[in-house]
gemmi code that builds the backbone of each chain (N, CA, C; Angstrom):
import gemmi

chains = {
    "A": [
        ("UNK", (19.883, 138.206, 27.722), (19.513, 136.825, 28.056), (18.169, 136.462, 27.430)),
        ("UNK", (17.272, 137.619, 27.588), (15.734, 137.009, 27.227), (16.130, 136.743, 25.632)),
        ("UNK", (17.072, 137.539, 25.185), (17.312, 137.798, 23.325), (17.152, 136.285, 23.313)),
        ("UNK", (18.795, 136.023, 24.001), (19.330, 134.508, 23.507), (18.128, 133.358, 23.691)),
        ("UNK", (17.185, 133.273, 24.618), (16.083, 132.677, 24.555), (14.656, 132.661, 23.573)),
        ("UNK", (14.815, 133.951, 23.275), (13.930, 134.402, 22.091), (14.636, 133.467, 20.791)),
        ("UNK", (15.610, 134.062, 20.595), (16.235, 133.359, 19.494), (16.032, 131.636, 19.573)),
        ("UNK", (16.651, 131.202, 20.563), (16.428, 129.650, 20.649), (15.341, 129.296, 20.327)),
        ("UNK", (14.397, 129.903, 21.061), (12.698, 129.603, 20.213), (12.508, 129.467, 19.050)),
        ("UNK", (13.023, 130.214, 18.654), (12.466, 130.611, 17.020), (13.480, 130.000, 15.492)),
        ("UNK", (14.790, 130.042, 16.486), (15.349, 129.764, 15.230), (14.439, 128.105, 14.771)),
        ("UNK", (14.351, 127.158, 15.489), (14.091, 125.733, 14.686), (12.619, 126.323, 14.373)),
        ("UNK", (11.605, 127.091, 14.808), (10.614, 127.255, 13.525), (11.122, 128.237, 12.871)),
        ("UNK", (11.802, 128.574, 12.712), (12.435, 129.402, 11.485), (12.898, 127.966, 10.533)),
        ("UNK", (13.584, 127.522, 10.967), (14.403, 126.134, 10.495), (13.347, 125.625, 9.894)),
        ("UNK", (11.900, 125.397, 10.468), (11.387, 124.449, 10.076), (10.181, 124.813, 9.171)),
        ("UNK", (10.030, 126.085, 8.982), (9.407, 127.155, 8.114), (10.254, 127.137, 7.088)),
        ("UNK", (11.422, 126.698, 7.062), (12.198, 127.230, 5.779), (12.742, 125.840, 4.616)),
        ("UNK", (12.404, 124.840, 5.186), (12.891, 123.674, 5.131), (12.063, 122.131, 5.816)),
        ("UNK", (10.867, 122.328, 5.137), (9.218, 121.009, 5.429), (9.926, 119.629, 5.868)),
        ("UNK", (9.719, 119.263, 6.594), (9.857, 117.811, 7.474), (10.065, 116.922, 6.296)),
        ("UNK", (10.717, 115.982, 5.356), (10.475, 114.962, 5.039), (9.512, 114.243, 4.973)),
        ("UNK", (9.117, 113.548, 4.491), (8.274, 112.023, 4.421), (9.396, 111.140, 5.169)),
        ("UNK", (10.520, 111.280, 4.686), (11.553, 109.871, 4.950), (11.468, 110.381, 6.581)),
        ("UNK", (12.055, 111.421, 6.999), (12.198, 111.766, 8.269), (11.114, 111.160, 9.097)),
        ("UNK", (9.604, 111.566, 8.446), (8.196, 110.885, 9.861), (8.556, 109.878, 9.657)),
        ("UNK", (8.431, 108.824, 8.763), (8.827, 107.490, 8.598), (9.952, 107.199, 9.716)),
        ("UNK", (10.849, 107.700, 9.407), (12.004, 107.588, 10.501), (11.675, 107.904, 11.775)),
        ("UNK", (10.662, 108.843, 12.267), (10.489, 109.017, 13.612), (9.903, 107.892, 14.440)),
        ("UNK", (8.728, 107.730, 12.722), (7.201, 106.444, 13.259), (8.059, 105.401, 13.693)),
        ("UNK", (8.762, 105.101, 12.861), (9.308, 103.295, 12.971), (10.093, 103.068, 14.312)),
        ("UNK", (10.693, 104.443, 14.744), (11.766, 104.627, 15.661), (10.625, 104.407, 17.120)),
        ("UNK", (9.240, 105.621, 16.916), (8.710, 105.160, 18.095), (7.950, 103.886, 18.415)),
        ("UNK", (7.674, 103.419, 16.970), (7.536, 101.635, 16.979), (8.466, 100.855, 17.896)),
        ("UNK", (9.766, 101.195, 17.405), (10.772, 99.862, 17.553), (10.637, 100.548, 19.548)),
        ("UNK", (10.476, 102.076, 19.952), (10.647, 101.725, 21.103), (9.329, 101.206, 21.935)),
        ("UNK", (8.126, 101.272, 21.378), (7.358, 100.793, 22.157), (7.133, 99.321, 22.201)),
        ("UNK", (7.943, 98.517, 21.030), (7.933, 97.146, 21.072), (9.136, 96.766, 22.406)),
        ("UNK", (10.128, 97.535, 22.896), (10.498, 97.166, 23.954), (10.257, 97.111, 24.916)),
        ("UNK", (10.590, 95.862, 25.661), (9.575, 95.072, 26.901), (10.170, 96.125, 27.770)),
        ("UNK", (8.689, 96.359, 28.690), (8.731, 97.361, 29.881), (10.002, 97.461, 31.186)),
        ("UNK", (10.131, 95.761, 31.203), (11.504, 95.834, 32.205), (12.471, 94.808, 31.302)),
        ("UNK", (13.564, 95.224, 32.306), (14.908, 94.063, 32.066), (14.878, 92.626, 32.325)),
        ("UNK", (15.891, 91.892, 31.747), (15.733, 90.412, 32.367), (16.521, 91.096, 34.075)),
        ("UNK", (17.446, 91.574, 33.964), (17.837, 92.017, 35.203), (16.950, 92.622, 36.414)),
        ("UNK", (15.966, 93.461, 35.657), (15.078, 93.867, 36.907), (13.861, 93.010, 36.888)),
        ("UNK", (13.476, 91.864, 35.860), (12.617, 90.676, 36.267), (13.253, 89.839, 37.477)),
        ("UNK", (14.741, 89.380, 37.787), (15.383, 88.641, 38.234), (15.220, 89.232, 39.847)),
        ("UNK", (15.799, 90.479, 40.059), (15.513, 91.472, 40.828), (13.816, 91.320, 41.591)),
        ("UNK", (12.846, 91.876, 40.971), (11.665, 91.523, 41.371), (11.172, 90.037, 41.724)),
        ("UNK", (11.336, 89.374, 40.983), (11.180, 87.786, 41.324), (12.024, 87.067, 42.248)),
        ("UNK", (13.277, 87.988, 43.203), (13.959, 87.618, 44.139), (13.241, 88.059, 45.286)),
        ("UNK", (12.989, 89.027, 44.857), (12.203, 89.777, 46.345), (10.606, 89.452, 46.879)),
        ("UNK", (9.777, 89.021, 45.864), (8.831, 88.204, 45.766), (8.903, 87.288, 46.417)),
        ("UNK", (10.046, 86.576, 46.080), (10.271, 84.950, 46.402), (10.932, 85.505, 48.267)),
        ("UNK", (11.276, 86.496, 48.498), (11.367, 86.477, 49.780), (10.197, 87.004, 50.682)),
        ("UNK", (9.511, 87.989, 50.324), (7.807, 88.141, 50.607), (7.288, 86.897, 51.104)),
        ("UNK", (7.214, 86.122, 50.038), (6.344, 84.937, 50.359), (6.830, 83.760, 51.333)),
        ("UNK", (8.512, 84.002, 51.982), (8.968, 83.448, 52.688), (8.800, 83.938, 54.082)),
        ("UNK", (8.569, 85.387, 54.057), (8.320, 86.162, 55.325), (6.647, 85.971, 55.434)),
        ("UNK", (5.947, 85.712, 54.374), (4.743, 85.538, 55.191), (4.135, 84.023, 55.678)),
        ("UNK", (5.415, 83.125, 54.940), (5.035, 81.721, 55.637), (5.366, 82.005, 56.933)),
        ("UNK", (6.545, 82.801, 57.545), (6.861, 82.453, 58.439), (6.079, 83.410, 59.361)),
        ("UNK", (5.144, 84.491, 58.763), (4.264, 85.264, 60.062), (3.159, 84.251, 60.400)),
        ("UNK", (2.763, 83.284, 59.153), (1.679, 82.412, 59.819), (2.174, 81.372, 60.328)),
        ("UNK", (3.380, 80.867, 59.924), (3.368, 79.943, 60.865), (5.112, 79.990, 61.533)),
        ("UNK", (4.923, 80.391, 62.585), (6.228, 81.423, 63.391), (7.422, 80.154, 63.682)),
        ("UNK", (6.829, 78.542, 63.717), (7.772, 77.783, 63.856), (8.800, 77.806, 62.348)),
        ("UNK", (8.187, 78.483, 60.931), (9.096, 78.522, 60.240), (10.518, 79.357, 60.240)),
        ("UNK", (10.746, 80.449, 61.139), (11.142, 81.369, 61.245), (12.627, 80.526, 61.474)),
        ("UNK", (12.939, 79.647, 61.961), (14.301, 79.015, 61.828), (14.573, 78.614, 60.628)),
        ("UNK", (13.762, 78.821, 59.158), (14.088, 78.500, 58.363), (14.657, 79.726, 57.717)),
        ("UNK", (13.852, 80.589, 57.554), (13.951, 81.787, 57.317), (15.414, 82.793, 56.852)),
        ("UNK", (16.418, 82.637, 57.557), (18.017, 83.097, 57.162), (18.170, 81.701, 56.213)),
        ("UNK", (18.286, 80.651, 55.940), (18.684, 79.695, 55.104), (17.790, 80.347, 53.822)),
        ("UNK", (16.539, 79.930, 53.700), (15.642, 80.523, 52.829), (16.013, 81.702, 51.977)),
        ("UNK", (16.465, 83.094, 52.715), (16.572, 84.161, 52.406), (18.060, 84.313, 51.620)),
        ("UNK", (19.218, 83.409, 52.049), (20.474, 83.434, 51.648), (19.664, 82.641, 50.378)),
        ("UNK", (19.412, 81.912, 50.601), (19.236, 80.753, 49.177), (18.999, 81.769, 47.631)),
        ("UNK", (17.959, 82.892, 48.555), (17.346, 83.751, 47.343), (18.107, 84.456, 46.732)),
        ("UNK", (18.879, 84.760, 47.303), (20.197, 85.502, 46.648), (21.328, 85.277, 46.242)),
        ("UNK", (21.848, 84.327, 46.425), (23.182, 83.656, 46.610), (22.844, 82.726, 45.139)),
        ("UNK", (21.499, 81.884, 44.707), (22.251, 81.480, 43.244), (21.764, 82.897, 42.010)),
        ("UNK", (23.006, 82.761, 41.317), (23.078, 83.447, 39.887), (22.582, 82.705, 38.955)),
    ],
    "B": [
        ("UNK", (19.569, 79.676, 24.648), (19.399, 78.927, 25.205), (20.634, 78.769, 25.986)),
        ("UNK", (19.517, 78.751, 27.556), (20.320, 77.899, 28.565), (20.516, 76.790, 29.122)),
        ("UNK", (21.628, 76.646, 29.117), (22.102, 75.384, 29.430), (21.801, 74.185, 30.925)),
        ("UNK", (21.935, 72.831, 30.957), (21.096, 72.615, 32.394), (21.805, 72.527, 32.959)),
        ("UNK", (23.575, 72.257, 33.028), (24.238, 71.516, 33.809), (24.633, 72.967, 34.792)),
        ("UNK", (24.464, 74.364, 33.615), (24.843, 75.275, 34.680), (23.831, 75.949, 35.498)),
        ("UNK", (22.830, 75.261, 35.191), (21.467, 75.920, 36.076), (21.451, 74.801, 37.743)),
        ("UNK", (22.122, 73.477, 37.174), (21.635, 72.458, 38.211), (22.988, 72.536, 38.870)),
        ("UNK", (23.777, 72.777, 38.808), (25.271, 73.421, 39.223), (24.875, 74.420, 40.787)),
        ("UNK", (24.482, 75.503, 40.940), (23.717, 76.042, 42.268), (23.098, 75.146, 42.935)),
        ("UNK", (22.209, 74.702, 42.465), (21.370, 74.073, 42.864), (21.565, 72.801, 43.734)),
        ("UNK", (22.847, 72.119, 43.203), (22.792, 70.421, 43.925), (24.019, 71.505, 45.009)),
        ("UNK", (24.432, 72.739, 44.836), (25.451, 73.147, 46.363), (24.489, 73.741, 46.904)),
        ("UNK", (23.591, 74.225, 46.724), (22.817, 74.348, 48.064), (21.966, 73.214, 48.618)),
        ("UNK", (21.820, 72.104, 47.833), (21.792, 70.988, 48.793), (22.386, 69.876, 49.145)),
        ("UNK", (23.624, 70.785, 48.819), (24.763, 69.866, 49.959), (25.485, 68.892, 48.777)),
        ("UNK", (25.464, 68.692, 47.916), (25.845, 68.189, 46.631), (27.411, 68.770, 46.292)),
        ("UNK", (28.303, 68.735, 46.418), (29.676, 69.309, 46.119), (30.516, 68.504, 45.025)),
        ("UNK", (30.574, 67.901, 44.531), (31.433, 66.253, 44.481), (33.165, 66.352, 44.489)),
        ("UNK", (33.598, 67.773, 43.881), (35.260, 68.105, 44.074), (35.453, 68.424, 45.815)),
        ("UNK", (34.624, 68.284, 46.508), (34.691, 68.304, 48.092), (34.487, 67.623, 48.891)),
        ("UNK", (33.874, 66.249, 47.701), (33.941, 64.994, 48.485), (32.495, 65.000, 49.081)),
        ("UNK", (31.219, 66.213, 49.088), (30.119, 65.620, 50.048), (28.875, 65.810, 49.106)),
        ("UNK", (28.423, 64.690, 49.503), (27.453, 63.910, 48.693), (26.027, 64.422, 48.845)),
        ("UNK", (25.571, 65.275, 49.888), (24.244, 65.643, 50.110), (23.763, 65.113, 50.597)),
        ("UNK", (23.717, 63.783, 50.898), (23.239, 62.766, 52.054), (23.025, 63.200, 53.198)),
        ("UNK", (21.679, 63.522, 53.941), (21.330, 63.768, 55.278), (20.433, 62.780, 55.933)),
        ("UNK", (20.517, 62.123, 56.773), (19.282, 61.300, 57.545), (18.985, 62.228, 58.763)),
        ("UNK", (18.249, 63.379, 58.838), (17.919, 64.074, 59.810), (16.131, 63.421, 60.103)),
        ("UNK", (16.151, 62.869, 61.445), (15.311, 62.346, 61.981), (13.694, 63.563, 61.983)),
        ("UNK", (14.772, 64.846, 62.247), (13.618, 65.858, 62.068), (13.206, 66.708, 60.828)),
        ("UNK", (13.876, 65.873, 59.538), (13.509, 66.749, 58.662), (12.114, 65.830, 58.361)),
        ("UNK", (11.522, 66.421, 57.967), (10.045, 65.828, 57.141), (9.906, 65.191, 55.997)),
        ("UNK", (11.348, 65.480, 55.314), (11.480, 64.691, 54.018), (11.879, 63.299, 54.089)),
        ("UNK", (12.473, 63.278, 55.510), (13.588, 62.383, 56.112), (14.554, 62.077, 55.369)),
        ("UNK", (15.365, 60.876, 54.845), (16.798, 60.665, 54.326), (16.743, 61.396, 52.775)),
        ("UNK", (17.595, 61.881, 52.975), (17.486, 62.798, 51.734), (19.331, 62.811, 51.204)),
        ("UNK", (19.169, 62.446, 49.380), (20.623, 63.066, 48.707), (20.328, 64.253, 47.909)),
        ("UNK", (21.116, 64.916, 48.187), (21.323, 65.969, 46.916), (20.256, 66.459, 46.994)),
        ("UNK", (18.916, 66.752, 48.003), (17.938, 67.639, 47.793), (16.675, 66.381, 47.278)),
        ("UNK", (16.903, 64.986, 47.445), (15.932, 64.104, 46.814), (16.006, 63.290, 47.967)),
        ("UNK", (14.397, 63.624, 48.356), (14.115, 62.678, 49.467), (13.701, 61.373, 49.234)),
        ("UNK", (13.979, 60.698, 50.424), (13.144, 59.709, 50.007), (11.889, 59.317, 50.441)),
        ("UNK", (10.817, 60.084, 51.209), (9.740, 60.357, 51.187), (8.498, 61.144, 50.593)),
        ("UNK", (9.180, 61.990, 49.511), (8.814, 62.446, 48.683), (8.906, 61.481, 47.378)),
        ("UNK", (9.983, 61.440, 47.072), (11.084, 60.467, 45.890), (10.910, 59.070, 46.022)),
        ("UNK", (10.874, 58.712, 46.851), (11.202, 56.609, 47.292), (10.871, 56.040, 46.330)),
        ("UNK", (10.510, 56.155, 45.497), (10.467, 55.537, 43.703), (11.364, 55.722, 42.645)),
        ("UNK", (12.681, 56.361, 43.030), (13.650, 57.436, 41.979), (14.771, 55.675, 42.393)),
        ("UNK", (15.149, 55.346, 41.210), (16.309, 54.234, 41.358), (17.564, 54.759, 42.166)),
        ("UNK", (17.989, 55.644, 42.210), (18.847, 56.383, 43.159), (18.801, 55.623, 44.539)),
        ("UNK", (17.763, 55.561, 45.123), (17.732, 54.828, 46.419), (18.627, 53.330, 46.328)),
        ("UNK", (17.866, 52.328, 45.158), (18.750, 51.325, 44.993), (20.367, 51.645, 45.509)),
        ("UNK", (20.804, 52.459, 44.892), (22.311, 53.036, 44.710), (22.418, 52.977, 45.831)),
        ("UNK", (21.593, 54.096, 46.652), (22.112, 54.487, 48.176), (22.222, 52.992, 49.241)),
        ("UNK", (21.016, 52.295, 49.257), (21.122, 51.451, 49.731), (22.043, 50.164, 49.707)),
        ("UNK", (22.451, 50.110, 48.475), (23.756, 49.219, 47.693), (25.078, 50.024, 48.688)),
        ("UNK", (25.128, 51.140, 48.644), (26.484, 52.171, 48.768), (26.674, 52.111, 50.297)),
        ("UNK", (25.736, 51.812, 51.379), (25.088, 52.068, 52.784), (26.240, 50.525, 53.136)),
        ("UNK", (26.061, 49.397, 51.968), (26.807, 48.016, 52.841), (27.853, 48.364, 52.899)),
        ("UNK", (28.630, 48.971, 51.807), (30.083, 49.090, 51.710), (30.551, 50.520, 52.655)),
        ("UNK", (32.021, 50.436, 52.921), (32.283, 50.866, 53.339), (32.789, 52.235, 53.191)),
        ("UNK", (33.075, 53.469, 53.689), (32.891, 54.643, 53.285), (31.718, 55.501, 53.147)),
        ("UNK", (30.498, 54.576, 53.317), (29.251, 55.702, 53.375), (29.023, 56.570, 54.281)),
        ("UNK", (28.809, 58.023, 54.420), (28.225, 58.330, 53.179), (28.984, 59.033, 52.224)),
        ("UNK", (30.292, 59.374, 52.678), (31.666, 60.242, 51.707), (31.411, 59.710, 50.411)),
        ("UNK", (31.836, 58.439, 50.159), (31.648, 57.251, 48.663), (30.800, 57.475, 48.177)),
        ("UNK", (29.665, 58.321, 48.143), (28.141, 58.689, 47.231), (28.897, 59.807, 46.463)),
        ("UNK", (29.706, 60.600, 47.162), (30.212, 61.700, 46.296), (31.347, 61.470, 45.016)),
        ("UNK", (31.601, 60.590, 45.404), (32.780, 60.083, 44.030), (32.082, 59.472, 43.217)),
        ("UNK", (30.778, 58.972, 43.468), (30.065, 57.925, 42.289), (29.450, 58.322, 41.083)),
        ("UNK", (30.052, 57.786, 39.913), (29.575, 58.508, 39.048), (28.029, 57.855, 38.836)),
        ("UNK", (27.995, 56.889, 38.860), (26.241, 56.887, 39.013), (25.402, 57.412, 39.420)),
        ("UNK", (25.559, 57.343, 40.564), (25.118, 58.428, 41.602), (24.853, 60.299, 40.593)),
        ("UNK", (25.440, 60.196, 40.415), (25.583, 61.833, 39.740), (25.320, 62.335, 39.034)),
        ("UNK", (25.412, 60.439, 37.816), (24.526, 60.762, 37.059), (22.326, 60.641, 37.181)),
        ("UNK", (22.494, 60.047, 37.692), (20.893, 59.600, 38.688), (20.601, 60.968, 38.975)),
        ("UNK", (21.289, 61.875, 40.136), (21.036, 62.962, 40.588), (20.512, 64.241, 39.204)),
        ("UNK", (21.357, 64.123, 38.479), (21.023, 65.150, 37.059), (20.178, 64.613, 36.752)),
        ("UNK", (20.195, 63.359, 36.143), (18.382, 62.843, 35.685), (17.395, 62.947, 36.169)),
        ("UNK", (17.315, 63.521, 37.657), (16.250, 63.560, 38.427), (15.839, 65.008, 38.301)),
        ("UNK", (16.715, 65.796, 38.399), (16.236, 66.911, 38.004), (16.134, 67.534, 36.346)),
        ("UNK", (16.794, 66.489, 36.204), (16.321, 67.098, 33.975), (15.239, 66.877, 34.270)),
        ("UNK", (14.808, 65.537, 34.548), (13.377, 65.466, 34.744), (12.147, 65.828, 35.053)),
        ("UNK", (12.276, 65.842, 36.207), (11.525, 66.664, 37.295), (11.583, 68.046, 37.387)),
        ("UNK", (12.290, 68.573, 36.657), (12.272, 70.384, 36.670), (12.521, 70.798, 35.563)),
        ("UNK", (13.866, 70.778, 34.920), (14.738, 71.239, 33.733), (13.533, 71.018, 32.372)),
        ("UNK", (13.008, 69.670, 32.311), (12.115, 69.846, 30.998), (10.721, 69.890, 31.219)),
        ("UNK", (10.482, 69.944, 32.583), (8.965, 70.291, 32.320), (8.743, 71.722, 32.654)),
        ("UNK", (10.617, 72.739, 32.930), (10.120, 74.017, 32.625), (10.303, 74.730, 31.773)),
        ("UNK", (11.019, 73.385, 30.258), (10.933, 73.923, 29.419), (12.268, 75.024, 29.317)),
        ("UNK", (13.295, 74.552, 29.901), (14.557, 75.027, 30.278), (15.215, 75.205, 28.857)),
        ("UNK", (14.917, 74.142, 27.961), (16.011, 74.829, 27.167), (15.775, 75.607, 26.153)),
        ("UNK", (14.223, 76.203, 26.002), (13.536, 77.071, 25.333), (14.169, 78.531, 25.840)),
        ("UNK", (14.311, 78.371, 27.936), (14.857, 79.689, 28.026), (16.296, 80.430, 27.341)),
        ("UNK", (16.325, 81.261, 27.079), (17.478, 82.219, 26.827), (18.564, 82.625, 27.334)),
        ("UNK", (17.958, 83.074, 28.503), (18.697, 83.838, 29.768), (19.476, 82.966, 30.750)),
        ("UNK", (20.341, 82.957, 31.061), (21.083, 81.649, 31.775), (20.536, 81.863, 32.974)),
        ("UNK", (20.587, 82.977, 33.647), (20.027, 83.642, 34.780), (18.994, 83.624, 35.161)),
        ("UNK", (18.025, 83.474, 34.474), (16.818, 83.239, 34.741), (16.319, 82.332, 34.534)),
        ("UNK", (16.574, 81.108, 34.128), (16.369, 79.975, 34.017), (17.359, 78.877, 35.006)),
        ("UNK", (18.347, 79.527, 35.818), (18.815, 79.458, 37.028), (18.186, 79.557, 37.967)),
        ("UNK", (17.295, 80.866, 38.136), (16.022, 80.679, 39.151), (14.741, 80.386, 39.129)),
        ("UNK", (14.558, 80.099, 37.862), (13.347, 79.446, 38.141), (13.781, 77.760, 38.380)),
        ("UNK", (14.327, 77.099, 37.755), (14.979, 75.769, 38.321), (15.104, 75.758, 40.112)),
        ("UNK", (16.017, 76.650, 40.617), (16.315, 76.576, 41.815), (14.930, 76.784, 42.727)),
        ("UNK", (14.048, 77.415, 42.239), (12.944, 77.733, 43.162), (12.221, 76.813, 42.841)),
        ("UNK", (11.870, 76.082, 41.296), (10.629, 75.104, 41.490), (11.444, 74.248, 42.343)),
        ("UNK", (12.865, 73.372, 42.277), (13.067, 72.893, 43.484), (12.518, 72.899, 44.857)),
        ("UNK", (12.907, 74.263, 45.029), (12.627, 74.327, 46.864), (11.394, 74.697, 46.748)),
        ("UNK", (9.878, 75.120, 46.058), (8.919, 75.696, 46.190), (8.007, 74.398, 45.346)),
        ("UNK", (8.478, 74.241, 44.572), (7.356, 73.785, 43.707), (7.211, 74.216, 42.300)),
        ("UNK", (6.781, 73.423, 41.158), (7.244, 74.175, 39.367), (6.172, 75.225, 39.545)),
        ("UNK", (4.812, 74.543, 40.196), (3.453, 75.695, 40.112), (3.748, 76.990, 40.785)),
        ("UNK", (4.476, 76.792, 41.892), (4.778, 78.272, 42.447), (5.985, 78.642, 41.554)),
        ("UNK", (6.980, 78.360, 41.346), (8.046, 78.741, 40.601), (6.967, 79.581, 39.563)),
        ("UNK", (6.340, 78.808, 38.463), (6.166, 79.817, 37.170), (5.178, 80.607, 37.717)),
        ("UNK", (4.014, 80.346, 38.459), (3.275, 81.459, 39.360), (3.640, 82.996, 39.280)),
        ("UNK", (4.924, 82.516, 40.173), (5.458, 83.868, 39.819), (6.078, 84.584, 39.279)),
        ("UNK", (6.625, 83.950, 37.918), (7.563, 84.025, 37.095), (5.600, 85.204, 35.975)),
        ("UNK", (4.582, 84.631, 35.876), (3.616, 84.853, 34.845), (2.814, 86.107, 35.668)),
        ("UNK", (2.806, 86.299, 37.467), (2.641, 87.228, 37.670), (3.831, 88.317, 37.063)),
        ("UNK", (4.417, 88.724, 37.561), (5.701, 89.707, 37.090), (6.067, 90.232, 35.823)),
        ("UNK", (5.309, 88.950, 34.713), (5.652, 89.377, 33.582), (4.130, 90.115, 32.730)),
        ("UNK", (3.027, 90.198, 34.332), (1.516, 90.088, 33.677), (0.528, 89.476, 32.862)),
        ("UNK", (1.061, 87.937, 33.192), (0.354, 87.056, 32.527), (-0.924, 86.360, 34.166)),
        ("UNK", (-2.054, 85.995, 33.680), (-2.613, 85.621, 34.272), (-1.810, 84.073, 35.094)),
        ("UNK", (-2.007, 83.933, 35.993), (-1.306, 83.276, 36.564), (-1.494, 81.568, 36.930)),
        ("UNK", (-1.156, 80.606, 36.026), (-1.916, 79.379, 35.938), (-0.859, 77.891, 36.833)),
        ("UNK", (0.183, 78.834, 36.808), (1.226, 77.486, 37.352), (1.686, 76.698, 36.640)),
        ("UNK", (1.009, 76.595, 35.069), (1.840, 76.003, 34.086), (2.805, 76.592, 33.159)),
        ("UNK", (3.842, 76.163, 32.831), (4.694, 76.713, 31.584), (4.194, 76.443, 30.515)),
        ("UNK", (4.172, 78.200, 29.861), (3.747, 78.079, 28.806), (4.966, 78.539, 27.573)),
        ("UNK", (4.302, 78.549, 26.425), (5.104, 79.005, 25.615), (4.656, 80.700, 25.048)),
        ("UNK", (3.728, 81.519, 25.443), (3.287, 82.442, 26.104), (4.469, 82.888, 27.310)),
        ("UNK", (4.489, 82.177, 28.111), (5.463, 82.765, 29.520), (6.840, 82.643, 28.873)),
        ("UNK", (6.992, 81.870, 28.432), (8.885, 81.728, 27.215), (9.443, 82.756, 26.548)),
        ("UNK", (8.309, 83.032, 25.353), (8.244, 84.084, 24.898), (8.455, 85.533, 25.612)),
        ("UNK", (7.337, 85.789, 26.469), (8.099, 87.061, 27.362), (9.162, 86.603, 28.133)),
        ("UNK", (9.640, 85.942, 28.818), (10.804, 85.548, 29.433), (12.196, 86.124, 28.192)),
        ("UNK", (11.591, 85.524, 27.282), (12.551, 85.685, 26.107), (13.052, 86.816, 25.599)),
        ("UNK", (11.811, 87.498, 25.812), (11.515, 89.326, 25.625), (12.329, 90.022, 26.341)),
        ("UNK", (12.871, 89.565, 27.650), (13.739, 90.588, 28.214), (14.616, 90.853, 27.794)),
        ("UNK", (15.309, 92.160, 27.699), (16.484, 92.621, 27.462), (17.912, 92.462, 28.344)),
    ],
}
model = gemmi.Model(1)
for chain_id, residues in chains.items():
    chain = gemmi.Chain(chain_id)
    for i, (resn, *xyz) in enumerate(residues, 1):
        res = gemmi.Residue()
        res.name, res.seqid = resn, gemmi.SeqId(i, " ")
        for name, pos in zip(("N", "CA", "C"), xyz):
            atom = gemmi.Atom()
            atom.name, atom.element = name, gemmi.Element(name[0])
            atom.pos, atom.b_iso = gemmi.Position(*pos), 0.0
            res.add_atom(atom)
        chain.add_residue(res)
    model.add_chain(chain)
structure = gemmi.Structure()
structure.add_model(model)
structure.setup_entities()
């Protein structure tokens, strides 16, 4: 077992001792970790997600300050979810 | 780009707006604060929107308030009020996302446009000004 692990180690610097990285290849890595760090941190799906739950936060704390809102509150909360 | 009729589509059924069901959104609730209100447009907020004309014209004849829902004036008034008042000053058809330009419409409705993009520019980590920008579009746009 330790062999087969020894080996795994070594063969890709063996591989890579025997056979120098490209230019085209870094190029290919750089641009690749470009294109992923130009992608935006979240989804439109998990913006939609967060900005639902927000929008119900701020409905639960109208209604801790002012407790006569609290009959609004189930209307409010369906509203937040219910349009697509 | 999304479209308005399917963003304002939610929007006039959750306030009571149906028109293949015949109900018009028309409420005179003594205790709402907006008081007589169609389709989510009061008229204490609104009482300057020509719509009222309509209502009040529609109030002699008979069938009110069912007959607001078949009117095509009426319906059309109601969409103009919100192209207006929401759809282009949030810059709706810059958005992308049908979905998300679904809720931000529906919330500056019930909240307000300043709270709507508020929190649309927190979330996306933009400093937070209450106006639409083309800055906030752009990342909006950005999502995947």
């Amino acid at each position: 077992m330790k062999k087969l692990i020894l080996l795994a180690l070594f063969v890709p610097v063996m591989a890579f001792g025997q056979h120098p990285v490209k230019v085209d290849s870094v190029k290919i890595l750089r641009d690749s970790i470009a294109v992923l760090n130009r992608r935006p941190v979240m989804t439109a799906d998990q913006f939609i997600e967060i900005y639902k739950y927000e929008t119900l936060l701020k409905y639960y704390r109208l209604c801790q300050k002012k407790p006569t809102n609290w009959k609004f509150y189930k209307g409010w909360s369906e509203r937040v979810f219910e349009n697509k | 780009m999304a479209n308005f009729e399917q963003a304002i589509d939610p929007v006039l059924t959750s306030e009571g707006y149906i028109q293949k069901y015949g109900k018009s959104g028309y409420v005179n609730d003594p205790a709402d604060a907006g008081g007589e209100t169609i389709a989510g447009i009061s008229r204490n907020n609104w009482g300057n929107e020509a719509i009222w004309l309509y209502v009040d014209s529609a109030k002699k004849k008979p069938g009110f308030p069912a007959s607001l829902a078949g009117n095509l004036n009426i319906r059309a008034m109601i969409l103009d009020f919100y192209n207006r008042n929401f759809w282009r000053p949030l810059l709706g058809n810059s958005i992308q996302n049908q979905a998300i330009a679904n809720l931000l419409v529906d919330k500056a409705v019930l909240e307000g446009i300043t709270s709507a993009v508020s929190r649309a520019e927190s979330i996306v980590g933009l400093p937070q000004t209450g106006k639409i920008s083309n800055i906030l579009i752009a990342k909006l746009n950005a999502l995947t």
